[in-house]
N, C-alpha and C positions, 0 to 999 in steps of 0.2 A: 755505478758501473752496471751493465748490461751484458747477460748470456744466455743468448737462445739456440734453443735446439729442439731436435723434432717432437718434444717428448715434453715439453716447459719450456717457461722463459723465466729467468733467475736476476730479481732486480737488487743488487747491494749497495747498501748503504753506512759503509765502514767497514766495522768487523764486530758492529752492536746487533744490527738488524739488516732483512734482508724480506722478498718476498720469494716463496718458490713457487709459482704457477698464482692457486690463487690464496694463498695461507701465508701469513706474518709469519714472521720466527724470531725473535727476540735474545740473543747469546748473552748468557749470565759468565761473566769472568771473576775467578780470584785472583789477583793477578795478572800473569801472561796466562793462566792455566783457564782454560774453558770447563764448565761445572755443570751447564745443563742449556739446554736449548728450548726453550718457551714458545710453542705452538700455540698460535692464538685460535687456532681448532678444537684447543682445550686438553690435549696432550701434551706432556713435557715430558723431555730429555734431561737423563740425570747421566753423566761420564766418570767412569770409572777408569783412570788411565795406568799403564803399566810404565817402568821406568824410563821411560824413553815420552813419556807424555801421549803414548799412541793408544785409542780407544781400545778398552778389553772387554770390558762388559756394560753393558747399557739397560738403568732400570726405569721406571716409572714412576710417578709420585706417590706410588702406595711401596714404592722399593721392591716391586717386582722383576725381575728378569726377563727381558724382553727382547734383549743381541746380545752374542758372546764372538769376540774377534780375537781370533789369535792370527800369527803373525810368521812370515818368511822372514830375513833380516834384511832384505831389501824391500821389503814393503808389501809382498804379493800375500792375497790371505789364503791359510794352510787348509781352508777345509775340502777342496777338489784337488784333483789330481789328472793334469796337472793342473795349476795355480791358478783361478781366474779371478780380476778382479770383482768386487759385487757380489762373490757367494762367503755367507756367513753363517755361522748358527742362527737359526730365526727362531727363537719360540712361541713367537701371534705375528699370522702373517696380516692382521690389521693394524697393527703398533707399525707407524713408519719409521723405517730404516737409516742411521745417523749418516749424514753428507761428511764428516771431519773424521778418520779415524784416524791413520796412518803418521803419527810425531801432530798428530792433532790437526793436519794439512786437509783440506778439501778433496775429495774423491770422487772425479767428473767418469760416472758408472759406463758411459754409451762411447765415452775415449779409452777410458781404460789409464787413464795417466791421473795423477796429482797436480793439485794446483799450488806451486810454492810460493807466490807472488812474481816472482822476477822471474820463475822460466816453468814450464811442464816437468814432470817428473818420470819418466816409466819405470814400475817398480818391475815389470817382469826385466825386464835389460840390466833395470839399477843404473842408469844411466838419465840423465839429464836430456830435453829435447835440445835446446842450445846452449851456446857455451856461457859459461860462468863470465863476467866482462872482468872480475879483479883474479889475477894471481896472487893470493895473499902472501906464498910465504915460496917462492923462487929455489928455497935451497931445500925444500921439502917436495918430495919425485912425485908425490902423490896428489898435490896441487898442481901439478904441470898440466894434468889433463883434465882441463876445464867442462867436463863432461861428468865426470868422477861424481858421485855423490858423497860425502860428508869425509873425504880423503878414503872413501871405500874401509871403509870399518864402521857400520849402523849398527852394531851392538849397542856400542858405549857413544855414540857422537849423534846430533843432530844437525839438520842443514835450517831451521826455522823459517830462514827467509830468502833461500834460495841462491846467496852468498853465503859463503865458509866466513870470513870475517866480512860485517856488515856495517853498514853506517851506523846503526848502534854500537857498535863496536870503536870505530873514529872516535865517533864524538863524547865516548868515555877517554879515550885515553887523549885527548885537545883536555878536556875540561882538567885530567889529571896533570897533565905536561903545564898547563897555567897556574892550577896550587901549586905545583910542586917548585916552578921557576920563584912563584913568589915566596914561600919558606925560602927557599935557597939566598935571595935576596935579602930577604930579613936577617937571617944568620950570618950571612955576607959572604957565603960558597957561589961553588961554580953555579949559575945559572943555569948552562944547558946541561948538566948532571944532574940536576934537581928536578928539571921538564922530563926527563929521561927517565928518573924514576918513580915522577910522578904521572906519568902516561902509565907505565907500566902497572902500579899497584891501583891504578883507581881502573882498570882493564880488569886485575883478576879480581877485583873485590869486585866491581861490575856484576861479570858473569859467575860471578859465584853467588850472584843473587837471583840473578835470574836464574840458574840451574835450580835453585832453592825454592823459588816458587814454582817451576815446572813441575816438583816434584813434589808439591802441597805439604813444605817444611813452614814456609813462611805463606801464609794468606790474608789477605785484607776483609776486613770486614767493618763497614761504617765509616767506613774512611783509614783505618788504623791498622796499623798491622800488627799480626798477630803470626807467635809461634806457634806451631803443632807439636815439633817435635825439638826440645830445648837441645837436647843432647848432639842430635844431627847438625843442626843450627852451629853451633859451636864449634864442635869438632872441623867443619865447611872452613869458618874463617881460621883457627887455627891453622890449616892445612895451608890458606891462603897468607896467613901473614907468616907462617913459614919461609913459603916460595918468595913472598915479597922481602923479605928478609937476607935473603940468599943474593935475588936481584941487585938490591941494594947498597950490597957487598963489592958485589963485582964490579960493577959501577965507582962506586967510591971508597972502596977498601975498609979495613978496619976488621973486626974479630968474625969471622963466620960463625959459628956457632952460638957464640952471643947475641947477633943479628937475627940470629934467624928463632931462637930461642925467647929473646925481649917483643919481637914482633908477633909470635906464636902465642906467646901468652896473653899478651898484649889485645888482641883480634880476637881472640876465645873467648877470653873473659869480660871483655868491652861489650861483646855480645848476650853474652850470659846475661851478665849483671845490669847490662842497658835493657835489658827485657822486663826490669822491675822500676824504671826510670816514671814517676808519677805523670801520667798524659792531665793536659790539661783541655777546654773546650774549643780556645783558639788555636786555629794551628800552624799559625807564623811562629806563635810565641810555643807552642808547642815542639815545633821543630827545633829551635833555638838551644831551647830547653835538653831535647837530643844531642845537639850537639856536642854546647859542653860540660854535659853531662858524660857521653862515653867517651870525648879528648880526657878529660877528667881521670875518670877510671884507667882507661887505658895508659894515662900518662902513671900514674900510682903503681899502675902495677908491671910495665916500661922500667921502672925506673927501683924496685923491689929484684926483679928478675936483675938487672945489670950487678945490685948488689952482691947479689946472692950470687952470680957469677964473676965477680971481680971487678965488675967497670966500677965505671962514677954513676951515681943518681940520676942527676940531671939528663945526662948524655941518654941513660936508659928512659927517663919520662919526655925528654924531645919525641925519642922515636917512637915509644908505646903510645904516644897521643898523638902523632902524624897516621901512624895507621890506624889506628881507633876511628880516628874521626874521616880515612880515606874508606873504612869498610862502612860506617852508619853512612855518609854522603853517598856513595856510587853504590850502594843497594838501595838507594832511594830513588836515583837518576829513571828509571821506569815508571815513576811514578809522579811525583810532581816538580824535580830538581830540574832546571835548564840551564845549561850550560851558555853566557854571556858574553857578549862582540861587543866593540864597542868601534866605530872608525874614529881613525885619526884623522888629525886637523878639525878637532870640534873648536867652534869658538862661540861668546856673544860678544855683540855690543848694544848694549840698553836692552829695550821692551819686546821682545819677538823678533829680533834680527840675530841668528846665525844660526848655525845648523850643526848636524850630528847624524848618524847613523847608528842606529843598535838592533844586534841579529841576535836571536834566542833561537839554541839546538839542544832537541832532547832526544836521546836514547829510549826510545819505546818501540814498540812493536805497533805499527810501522814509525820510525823515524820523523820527528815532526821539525819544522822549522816556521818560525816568524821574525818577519822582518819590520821598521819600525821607521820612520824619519822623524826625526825631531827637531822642534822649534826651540830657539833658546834667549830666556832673559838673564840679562845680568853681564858681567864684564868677566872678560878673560878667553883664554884658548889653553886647548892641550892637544899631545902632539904622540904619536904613537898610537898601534891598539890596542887596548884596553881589554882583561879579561876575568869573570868573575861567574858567580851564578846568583840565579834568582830561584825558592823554593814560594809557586803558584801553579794552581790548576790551566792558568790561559795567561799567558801573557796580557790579552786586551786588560787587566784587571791592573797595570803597572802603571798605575797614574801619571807616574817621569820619576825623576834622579833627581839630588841636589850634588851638583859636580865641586867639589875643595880640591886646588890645586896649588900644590909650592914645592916646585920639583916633583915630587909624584901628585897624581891625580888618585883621590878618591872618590866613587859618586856610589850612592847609596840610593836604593830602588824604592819607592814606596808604592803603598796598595791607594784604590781610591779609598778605603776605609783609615787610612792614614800610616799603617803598620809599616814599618821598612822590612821588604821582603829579600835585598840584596844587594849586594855590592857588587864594584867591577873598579880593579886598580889598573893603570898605567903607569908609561913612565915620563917626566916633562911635562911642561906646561905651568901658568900661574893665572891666577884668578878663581873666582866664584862665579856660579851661577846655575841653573834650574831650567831642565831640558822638558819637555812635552811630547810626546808624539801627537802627530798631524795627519800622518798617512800612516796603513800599515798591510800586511800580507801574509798570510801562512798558507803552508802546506803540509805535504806528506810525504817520506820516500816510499814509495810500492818497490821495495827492494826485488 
């Protein structure tokens, strides 16, 4: 993407690198959290952000001080009167000036507005340039007005992508609505109470990850992740498998307080204690290893709490390892978890005759999607959509499925290094056989 104007011309190239006039700038992420900006002029940008993820002070690579931004609540900076955007503390007016302050958003100096992705921003209005295209939530007065930025309360809320609830957001609570139908399945409940509360708890453990990293609790480094701050960390998911607890409740009845108490603990300590979980070098088998490891934990100590408050064991370690394993998954989903399609009416017959469809959706900043056609050997069909995840950096890297089917379909993903990186169940169908992609496609949502 291209932006020119009388002053530069600004060539983008993701949200990695970019050219401003005639200077690289290379963006170092932890995370969602931007950490410093790499000027191939041989100056770097170091971001020190305040709780809302929006730049406060800006040092050098010797850790000098070189911008200090404070902040209106609407976005406009505090140091003129009245408010103009572009004036800040400068203390070297040769150190260039950071483009991203404001919830970490782009700051187009000669407009006067923010760049959200999906729409302009003006912080002196505090108002949006056009309108929001989703009303996420109809019975809340403060989403009616599609202009509104962040439901008009930027103390505590952010808008990141320029929608209040985002495609990242969707396609946590699809991926959570599909484990959740399948547990529900397994145990032989309602189905659509199960999607219902599995949308819902892989949504707040979602963005309770993402808040987590905006706020440099959780950061990556070397591929891994890593906590900052153990206690913050914990207390986050507790708080969340509280709320998911309660949810849960309401939905499908049974002890509130025990619910929301079994899953509080359950999410704290699944956390806590999965933070000491041995990493290994692979990291299919490392992931793995994650998993149930803190289903594991959490289901022990699920199922401890239920004692300890009167239930049964089991009933307490079902639900402490549904959530365990709902908060390590969808604080992942930002990272390399894709959420798996599969179309219906797959079938083969023999050697590379029949076909299939499979769509991979990840929740990241921006939103990605790849789509897939496959070729298929071997004999059989199945019949429904099929839903699952795959944990990879790129889908191209999914070598094909091996598809088992007899009454449910199970197809299992493998890497071309040979690892199975995923699975995807349906419901119907009978036969075997071994899918390929042929054709494929991805993109991005610029929310």
């Amino acid at each position: 993407m291209r932006k020119i104007s009388p002053s530069q011309t600004v060539l983008y190239f993701g949200d990695i690198y970019e050219i401003r006039g005639e200077v690289g700038v290379i963006h170092v992420f932890a995370g969602n959290r931007r950490v410093a900006s790499v000027r191939l002029d041989g100056r770097t940008q170091f971001y020190h952000p305040n709780h809302l993820g929006s730049a406060s002070v800006i040092t050098d690579a010797e850790g000098g001080i070189k911008q200090r931004i404070e902040y209106f609540p609407f976005g406009t900076y505090r140091i003129s009167d009245p408010p103009v955007p572009q004036e800040t503390y400068d203390f070297d007016d040769d150190f260039p000036n950071v483009n991203y302050t404001f919830t970490d958003q782009e700051d187009d100096g000669e407009l006067g507005f923010y760049n959200y992705g999906a729409r302009l921003y003006d912080p002196v209005l505090g108002k949006s340039l056009s309108a929001d295209s989703i009303v996420q939530a109809p019975e809340d007065p403060q989403t009616l007005n599609r202009y509104s930025y962040a439901r008009n309360n930027p103390i505590i809320y952010t808008d990141p992508s320029g929608h209040w609830f985002g495609i990242d957001d969707l396609i946590a609570a699809i991926a959570g609505a599909i484990k959740g139908s399948i547990e529900a399945a397994i145990f032989g409940e309602n189905i659509w109470k199960g999607a219902l509360k599995g949308a819902f708890s892989a949504w707040i453990m979602y963005n309770t990850g993402v808040e987590l990293r905006a706020a440099g609790v959780i950061v990556e480094q070397g591929g891994k992740e890593i906590i900052t701050n153990l206690p913050a960390a914990v207390g986050a998911h507790m708080a969340a498998g509280a709320v998911s607890g309660a949810f849960n409740t309401v939905v499908s009845g049974g002890n509130l307080g025990q619910n929301m108490v079994t899953s509080a603990v359950s999410a704290g300590i699944a956390k806590g204690l999965g933070n000491y979980i041995p990493s290994v070098d692979n990291d299919y088998l490392d992931f793995g290893i994650g998993v149930v490891g803190h289903g594991i934990i959490g289901g022990i100590t699920g199922g401890i709490s239920a004692e300890i408050y009167g239930g049964k064991f089991g009933l307490g370690f079902r639900e402490g390892a549904i959530v365990a394993t709902f908060g390590y998954l969808f604080n992942k989903m930002g990272r390399r978890l894709w959420m798996v399609l599969q179309a219906g009416l797959q079938f083969a017959i023999g050697k590379g005759v029949g076909g299939s469809a499979t769509i991979y959706l990840r929740a990241h900043e921006p939103s990605q999607y790849y789509i897939a056609l496959d070729e298929n050997t071997g004999a059989g069909a199945g019949e429904g959509l099929g839903g699952g995840f795959a944990y990879t950096d790129d889908p191209d890297s999914v070598r094909g499925s091996l598809n088992v089917c007899y009454q449910v379909c199970i197809s299992v993903l493998f890497s071309e290094s040979g690892w199975p990186v995923g699975v995807v169940i349906s419901k119907g169908g009978l036969g075997v056989w071994w899918s390929e992609p042929f054709w494929a496609n991805s993109g991005r949502w610029e929310e």
